[in-house]
C-alpha positions in Angstrom: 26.1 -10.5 -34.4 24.3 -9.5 -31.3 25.8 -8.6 -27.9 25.5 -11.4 -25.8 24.4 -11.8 -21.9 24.5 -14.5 -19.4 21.4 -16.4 -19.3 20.5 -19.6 -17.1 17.5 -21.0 -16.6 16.6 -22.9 -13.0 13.0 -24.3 -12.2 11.5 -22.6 -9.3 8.0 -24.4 -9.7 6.2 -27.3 -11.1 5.2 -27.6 -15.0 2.3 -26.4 -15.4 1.7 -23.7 -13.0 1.3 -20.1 -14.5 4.2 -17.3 -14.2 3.3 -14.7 -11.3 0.1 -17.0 -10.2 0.0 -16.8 -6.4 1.0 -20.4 -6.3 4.4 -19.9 -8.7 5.0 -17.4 -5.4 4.2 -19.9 -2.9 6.5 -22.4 -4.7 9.0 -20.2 -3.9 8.9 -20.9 -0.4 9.3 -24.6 -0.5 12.1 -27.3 -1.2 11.7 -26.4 -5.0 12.3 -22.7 -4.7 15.3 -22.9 -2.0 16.8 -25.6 -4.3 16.2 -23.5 -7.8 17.6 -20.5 -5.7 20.8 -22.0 -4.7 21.7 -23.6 -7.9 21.1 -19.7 -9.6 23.6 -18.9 -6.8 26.0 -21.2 -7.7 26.2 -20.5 -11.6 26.5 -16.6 -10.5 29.5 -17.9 -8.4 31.0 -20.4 -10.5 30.8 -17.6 -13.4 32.2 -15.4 -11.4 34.9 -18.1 -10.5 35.7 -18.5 -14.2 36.0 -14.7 -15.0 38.7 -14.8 -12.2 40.3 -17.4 -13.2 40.2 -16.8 -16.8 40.6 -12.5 -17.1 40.5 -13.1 -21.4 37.0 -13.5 -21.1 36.9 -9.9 -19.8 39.1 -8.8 -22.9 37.1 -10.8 -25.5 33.6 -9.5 -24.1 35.0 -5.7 -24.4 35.9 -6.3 -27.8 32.1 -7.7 -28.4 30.9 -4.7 -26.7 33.0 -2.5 -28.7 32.1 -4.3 -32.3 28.4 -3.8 -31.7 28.4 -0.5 -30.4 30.9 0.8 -32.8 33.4 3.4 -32.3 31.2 6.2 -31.6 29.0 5.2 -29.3 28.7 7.2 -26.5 26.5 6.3 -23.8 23.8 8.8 -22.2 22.0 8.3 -19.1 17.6 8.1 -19.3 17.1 10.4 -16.6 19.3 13.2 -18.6 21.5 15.7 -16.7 19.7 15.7 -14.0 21.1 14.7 -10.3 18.9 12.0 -9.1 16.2 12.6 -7.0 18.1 10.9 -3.2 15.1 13.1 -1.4 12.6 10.3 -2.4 10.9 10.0 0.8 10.5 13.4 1.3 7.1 14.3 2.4 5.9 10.8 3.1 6.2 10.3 6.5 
C-alpha cells in the first residue's frame, strides 16, 4: 500500500498540442484556460468543503501516513540544520 495524494486532472488546452509549447501557454489565456482554472479551483474547494464537513477523513489519512512511514520515522529537513538563507537578495540590487 502506497500513500495516497489528491490528484485531479482539468484540460487547460486542446488535444494535441505539446506540454510547455508556447501555445499550451497561450491556451492559458483564453476561455479554455480560465475555464480549466476555475473548475481546479472548485475541486480544491469542494475538497476542502468535504474535509470540513467530514473531520474522519483527517483521522483515516494520519493513520495512512502513519502505516507507510512506520513508527520510526522521523522526518529531517533537505537543507539540514541550517537556518534558511531569508538574505536572498542580498547583493543584487
Amino acid at each position: 500500500m502506497g500513500c495516497s495524494n489528491g490528484r485531479a486532472g482539468v484540460a487547460t488546452w486542446v488535444p494535441g498540442v505539446p506540454a510547455h509549447s508556447w501555445q499550451a501557454v497561450a491556451s492559458g489565456g483564453t476561455s479554455i484556460g480560465y475555464k480549466a482554472m476555475d473548475n481546479a479551483a472548485k475541486i480544491i474547494a469542494m475538497t476542502g468543503i468535504d474535509i470540513f464537513n467530514n473531520p474522519s477523513i483527517i483521522g483515516k489519512a494520519k493513520k495512512e501516513l502513519n502505516d507507510f512511514v512506520g513508527p520510526d520515522f522521523k522526518y529531517k529537513s533537505m537543507i539540514g540544520d541550517r537556518k534558511p538563507p531569508l538574505d536572498f537578495r542580498k547583493g543584487k540590487q
